[in-house]
N, C-alpha and C positions, 0 to 999 in steps of 0.2 A: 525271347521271353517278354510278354508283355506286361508294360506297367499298369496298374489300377489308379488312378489319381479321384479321390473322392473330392469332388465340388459341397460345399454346405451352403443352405443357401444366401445369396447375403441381405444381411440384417441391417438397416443401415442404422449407428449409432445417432443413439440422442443427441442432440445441437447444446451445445455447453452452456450455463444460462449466463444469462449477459451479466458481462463486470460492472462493480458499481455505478461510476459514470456514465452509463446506458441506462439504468435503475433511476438510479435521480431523475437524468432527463426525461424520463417515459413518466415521472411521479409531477414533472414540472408541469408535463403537458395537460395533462390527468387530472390532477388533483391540486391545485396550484397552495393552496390552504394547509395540507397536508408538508408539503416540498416547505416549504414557510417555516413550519413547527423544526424538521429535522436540522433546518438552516441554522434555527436560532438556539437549538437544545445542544448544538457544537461551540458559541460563540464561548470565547474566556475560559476555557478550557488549558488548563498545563500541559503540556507533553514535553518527553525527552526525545530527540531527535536526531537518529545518528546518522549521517551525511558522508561523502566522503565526495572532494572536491580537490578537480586541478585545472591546472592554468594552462592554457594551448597557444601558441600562436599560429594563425593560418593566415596565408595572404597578408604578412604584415599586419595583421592584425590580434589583440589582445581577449580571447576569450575565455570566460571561467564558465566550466563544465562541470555542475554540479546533480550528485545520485542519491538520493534517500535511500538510504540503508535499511532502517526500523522505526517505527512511529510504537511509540509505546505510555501508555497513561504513567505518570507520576506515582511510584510508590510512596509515601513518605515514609514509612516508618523504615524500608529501606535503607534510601533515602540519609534520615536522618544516622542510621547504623555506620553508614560508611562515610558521614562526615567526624562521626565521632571518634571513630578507628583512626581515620588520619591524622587526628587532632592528636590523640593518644600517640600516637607514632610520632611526631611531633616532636 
């Protein structure tokens, strides 16, 4: 009995768009003025920052191996919620 095997033709998918750090640099090249403004509209900025870090030895050697977790802007009124709860608990 033979088999029918339908071919479709192939499509080749869209190229992913480039991560930010590709972004920036193609804005550095480009627009040097532009790269400038974005630089300086992140400077002193708060964020909460969850990490998660360990300590390895390799080769007799001391090294800390550390992963950002989540970058997250500062809620404050949050923030301010959950210092008060624990104060209360307290």
């Amino acid at each position: 009995m033979p088999v029918l095997i339908y071919i479709s033709p192939h499509i080749p998918p869209l190229p992913p768009p480039p991560p930010p750090p590709l972004e920036l640099y193609i804005l550095k090249e480009t627009d040097p003025d532009s790269y400038q403004d974005i630089l300086k509209s992140k400077l002193f900025n708060q964020i909460n920052i969850i990490a998660k870090s360990k300590q390895e030895i390799v080769n007799d050697e001391q090294k800390l191996k550390t992963i950002i977790l989540k970058l997250e802007k500062i809620d404050y009124s949050n923030e301010c919620r959950m210092l008060i709860d624990a104060i209360e608990r307290y």
